[in-house]
N, C-alpha and C positions, 0 to 999 in steps of 0.2 A: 176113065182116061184122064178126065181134067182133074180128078183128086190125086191122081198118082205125080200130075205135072206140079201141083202144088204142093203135094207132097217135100215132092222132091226139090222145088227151089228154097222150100221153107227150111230142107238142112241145109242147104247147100250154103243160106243167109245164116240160119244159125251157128255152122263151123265159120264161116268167116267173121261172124261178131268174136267168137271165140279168139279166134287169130287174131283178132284187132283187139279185143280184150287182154290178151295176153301181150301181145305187143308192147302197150300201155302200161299194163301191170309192170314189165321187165324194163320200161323207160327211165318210168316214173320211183321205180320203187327203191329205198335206200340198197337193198340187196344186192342190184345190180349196178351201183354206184361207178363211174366213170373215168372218175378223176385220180389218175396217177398220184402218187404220194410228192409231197412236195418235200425238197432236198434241200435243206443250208449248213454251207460250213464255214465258219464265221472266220475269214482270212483274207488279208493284202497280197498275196501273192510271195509269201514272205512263213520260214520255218526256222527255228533254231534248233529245233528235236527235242526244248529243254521242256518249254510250256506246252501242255496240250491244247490241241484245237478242240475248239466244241464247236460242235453238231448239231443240226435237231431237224429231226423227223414229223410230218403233219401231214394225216391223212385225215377224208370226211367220215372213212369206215372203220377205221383201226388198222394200224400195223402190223402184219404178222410173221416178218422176218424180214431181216438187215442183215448186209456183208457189207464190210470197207475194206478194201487191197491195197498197200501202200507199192506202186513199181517206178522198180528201176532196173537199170542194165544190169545189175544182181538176178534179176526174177520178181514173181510176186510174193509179198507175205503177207500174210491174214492181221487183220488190227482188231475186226470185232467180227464174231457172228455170231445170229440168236434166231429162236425160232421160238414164238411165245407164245403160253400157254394162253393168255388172256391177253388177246390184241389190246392194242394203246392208239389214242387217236395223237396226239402228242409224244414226243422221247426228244430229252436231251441228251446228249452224250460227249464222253471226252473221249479225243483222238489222244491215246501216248503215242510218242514213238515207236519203231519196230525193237526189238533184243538187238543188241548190238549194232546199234545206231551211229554212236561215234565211229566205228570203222566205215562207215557210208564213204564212200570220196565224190560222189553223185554232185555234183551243183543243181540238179533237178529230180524232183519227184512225183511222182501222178497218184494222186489220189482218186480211189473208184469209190462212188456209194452206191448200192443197188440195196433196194427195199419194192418189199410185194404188200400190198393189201389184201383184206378178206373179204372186197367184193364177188361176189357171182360172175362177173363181167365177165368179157373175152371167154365164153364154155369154160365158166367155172374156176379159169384160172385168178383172177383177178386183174388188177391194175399195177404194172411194174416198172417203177423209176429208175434208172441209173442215170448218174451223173459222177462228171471227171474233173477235178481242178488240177492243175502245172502247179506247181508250188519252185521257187527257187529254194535251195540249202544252203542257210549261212548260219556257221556254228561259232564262226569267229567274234569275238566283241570288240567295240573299237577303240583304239588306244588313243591316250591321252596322255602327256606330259606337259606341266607346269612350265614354262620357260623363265619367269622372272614375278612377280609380285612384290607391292611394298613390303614392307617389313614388318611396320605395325597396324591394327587400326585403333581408333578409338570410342567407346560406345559415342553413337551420336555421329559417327565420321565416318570416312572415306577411304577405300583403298583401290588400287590397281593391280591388275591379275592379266596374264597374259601366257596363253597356252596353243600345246599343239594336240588338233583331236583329227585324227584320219581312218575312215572306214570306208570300204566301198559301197554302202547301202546305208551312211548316214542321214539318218533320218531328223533329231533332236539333238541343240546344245544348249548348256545352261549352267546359272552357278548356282547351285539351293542353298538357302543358309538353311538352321535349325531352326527355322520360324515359317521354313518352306514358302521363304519368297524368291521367286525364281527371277533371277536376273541373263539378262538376253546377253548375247558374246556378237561382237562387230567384226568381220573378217580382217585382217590387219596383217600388213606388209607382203607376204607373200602367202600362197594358195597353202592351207591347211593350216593358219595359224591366226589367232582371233584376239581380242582385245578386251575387255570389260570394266567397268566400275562397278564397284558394291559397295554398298551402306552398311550400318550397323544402329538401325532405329534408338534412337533416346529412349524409347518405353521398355525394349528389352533388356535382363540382364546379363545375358548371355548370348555370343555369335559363333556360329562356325561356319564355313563358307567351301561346297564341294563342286568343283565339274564334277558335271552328268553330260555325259551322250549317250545316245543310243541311237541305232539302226531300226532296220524296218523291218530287220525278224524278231525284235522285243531285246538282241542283246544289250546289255546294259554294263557300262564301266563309269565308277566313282574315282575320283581324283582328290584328295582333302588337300587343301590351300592354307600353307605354312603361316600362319601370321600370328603375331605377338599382339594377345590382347589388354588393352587399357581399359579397366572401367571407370570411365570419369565419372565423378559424381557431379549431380548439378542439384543447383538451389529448388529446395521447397518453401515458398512462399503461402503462409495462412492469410487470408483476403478477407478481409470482414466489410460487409456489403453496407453501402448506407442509404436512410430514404434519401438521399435527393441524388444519389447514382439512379436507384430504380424509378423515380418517380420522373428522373430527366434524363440521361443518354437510353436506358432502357425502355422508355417508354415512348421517345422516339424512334428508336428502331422497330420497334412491335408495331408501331402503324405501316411500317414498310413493308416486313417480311409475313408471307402467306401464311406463316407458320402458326405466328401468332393472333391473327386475327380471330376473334371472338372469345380470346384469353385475357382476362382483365386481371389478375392477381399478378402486380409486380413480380412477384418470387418466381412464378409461372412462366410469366413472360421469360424471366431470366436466365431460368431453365434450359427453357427449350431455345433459346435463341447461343443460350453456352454450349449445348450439345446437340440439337439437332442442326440447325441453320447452321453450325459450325461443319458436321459432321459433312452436311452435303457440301460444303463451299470446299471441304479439304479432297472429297471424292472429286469432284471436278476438275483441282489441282493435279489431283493423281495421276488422272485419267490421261491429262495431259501431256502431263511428265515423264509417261510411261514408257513412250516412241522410243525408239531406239534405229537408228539407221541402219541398214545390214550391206552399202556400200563397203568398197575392200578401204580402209582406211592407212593411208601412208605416213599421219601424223598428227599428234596430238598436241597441241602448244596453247597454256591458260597462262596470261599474266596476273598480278595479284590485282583482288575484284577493291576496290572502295568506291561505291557508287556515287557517296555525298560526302562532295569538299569541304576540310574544316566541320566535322561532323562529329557531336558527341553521342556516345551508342547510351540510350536512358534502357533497354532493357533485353536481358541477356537470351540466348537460343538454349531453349533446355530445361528453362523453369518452369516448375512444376508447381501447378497455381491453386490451392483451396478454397472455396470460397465457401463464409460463413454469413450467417444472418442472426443476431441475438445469440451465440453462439451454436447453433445448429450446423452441421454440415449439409449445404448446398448441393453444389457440384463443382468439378473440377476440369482441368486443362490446360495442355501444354504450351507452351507459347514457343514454337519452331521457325525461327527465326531470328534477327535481332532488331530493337528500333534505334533506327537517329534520326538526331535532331540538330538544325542547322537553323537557317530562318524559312519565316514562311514562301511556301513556292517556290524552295530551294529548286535548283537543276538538279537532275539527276542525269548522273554517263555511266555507261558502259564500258571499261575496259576493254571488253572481249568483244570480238565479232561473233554473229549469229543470224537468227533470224528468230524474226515475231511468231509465237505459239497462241499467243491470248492478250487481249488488248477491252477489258469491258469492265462490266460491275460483277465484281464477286462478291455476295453477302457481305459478309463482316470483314474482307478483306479490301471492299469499297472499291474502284476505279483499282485494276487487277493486272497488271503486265505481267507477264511471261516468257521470256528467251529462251530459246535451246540453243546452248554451243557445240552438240553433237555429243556423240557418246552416251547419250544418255544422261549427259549434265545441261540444269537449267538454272537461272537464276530468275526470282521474282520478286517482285515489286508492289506494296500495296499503299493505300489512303494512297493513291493521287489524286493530285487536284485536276491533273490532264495529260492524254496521249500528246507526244510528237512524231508516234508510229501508230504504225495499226498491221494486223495480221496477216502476214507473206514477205513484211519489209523485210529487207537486209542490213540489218544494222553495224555500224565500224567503228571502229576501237576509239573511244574518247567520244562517241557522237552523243547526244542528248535525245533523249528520249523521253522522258516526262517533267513533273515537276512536283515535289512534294503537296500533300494537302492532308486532310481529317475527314476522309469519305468514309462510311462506313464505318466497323467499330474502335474507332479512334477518339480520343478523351484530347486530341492538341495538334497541331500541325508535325508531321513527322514521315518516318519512310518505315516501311516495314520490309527487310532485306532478308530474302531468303534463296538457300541454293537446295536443288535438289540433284539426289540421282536416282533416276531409276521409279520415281513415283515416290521415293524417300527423301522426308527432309533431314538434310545435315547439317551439320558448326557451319555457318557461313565465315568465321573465323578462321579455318582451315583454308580457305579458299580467296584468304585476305592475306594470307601470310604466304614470301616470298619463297623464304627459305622450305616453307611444308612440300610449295607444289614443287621447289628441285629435288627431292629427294624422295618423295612419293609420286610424282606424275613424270617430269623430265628425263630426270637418270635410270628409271626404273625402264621407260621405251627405247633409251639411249644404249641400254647394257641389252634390253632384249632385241634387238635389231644387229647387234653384233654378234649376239650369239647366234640370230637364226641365219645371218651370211654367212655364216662359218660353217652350217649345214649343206 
């Protein structure tokens, strides 16, 4: 009797190891794997029907079939379905459009993804994902018109550009030139109508300058900007290096800059202090120069700039500098700006009103002011000998603001005057001359303000 009792508990323990065994086995084992396939489709809520969407599919077992249904108040239509021979634990995919897409008049589409995996799970069926995104339809791209721009530029110079771009899903505006620098557009005068300055870099020899907008379903409209181009030539200057340049201004600068430290070869030093310390002092100009206000702008007004009274200019914006040693070729660089020369610790004024962007030590640019008068136009200021601002002021037309000196890589007491837009430096000469800015800055917002009343 007592064998038959233990008998009988000992299967009774042995099917429930079983049960627990198997349990385990079906928890733990990839076979019966758990996890619903994971769904993305890579979108803003945003479709133009042009570009397709991509997809992608990720399961831990493999995938072994996907449908996507594109519905609208039409019905549904099938966009993919597969059913695969050789599950995939990964798939990327593109959504095109439905056949006959542009006849859609939908402003909304729902997108369905459903996908199954080859787990065991759920008796054998597997693990099954659907997911649904709203997608908006805009097929429209947004329009642009030009309203007025200057007329010419000149390499190294300036112009003005003012247009209308209106989409109801605008997303991006901007001016690319063929060097793909993108310049930023200021709201200006009334709702859908923008303002800009754009450069034309000294180093290149060729500009072209387009609106681009685009929305936020990818449509994209180009605008080309009419202008008449000048390619000015500027002086190339051959520089032949002497020891008592290297062995005296250059080698007091190398004990200053990080750059050069534990560089002892003159030539070395001069190098790196022509092109790298140079390189970063102009990134930091850049950088700063870059701002652009995105206030709605009612007016633009620059009087002609000449910072230093009774001032003779010793060296032009645009030269292009070689520098030799026993005749070897060195290195080289621009000099984007102009210098004058007055007496020492001349005043330096301002023209323009604005406000202080940068007020400290730039490398080679030495005690380093920086204005912004808006728009994306700055004017700066190097070798001073001292601030009579500092960074946030507001400075007014005719005030004094520094005072000349030979900080940093300066050979004499002098001013180093430069204007920029946009992160680019330009002719500060354009921007010195009265008649430039009436017929490229003035009259050009003056005719476009009449014509956008007239709308």
């Amino acid at each position: 009797m007592r064998n038959r009792k233990n008998k009988s508990s000992f299967g009774v323990l042995l099917i429930m190891l079983l049960v627990v065994g198997a349990g385990l086995y079906v928890y733990f084992s990839s076979m019966f794997e758990r996890n619903a396939p994971v769904v993305s489709l890579q979108n803003n809520g945003y479709w133009n029907l042009r570009k397709p969407l991509k997809l992608t599919l990720n399961d831990d077992s493999g995938i072994k079939s996907y449908k996507v249904i594109a519905r609208t108040t039409s019905g549904d239509t099938e966009l993919l379905y597969n059913q695969l021979l050789v599950p995939q634990k990964s798939i990327n995919l593109e959504l095109k459009a439905p056949r006959g897409s542009y006849a859609i008049k939908d402003k909304n589409m729902q997108i369905i993804v459903q996908a199954q995996d080859i787990s065991k799970w759920n008796f054998l069926k597997g693990n099954i994902a659907q997911k649904s995104y709203k997608l908006i339809i805009d097929k429209k791209r947004p329009q642009v018109n030009i309203v007025n721009n200057s007329y010419k530029i000149s390499r190294g110079g300036a112009a003005l550009v003012i247009f209308n771009a209106e989409d109801e899903h605008l997303n991006d505006l901007y001016i690319e030139s063929n060097h793909n620098k993108h310049f930023k557009a200021e709201p200006f005068y009334k709702k859908g109508y923008y303002i800009a300055l754009i450069a034309w870099p000294v180093e290149d020899e060729t500009f072209r300058a387009t609106v681009v907008a685009t929305d936020d379903a990818g449509n994209v409209t180009k605008s080309y900007v009419p202008l008449y181009l000048k390619n000015r030539k500027y002086k190339l200057s051959n520089i032949t290096l002497s020891d008592k340049f290297l062995k005296g201004k250059i080698a007091q600068l190398a004990e200053v800059f990080n750059e050069t430290q534990g560089v002892d070869t003159p030539l070395e030093q001069f190098k790196i202090i022509n092109e790298d310390v140079r390189e970063k002092n102009e990134k930091l100009i850049q950088k700063i120069t870059s701002v652009v206000p995105q206030k709605m702008l009612e007016n633009f007004t620059m009087k002609r700039m000449y910072p230093l009274k009774d001032a003779q200019v010793v060296a032009h914006f645009g030269d292009h500098r070689k520098y030799y040693y026993h005749g070897k070729f060195i290195s080289q660089a621009y000099h984007l700006g102009i210098d004058m020369a007055s007496h020492a610790m001349a005043p330096i004024k301002t023209q323009n009103g604005g406000t202080v962007a940068f007020a400290d030590d730039n490398g080679l640019y030495g005690n380093n002011l920086i204005i912004s008068h808006g728009l994306g136009l700055y004017t700066l200021y190097g070798h001073c000998s001292s601030f009579d601002v500092s960074v946030g002021d507001k400075v007014h037309p005719r005030e004094k603001i520094a005072n000349t000196g030979k900080t940093g890589y300066a050979m004499g007491d002098h001013l180093h005057f430069g204007t920029l837009v946009q992160g680019i430096e330009v002719r500060p000469q354009e921007w010195m001359d009265k008649q430039w800015i009436k017929l490229n800055i003035d009259d050009i917002i003056k005719s476009a303000k009449k014509i956008i009343a007239g709308k």
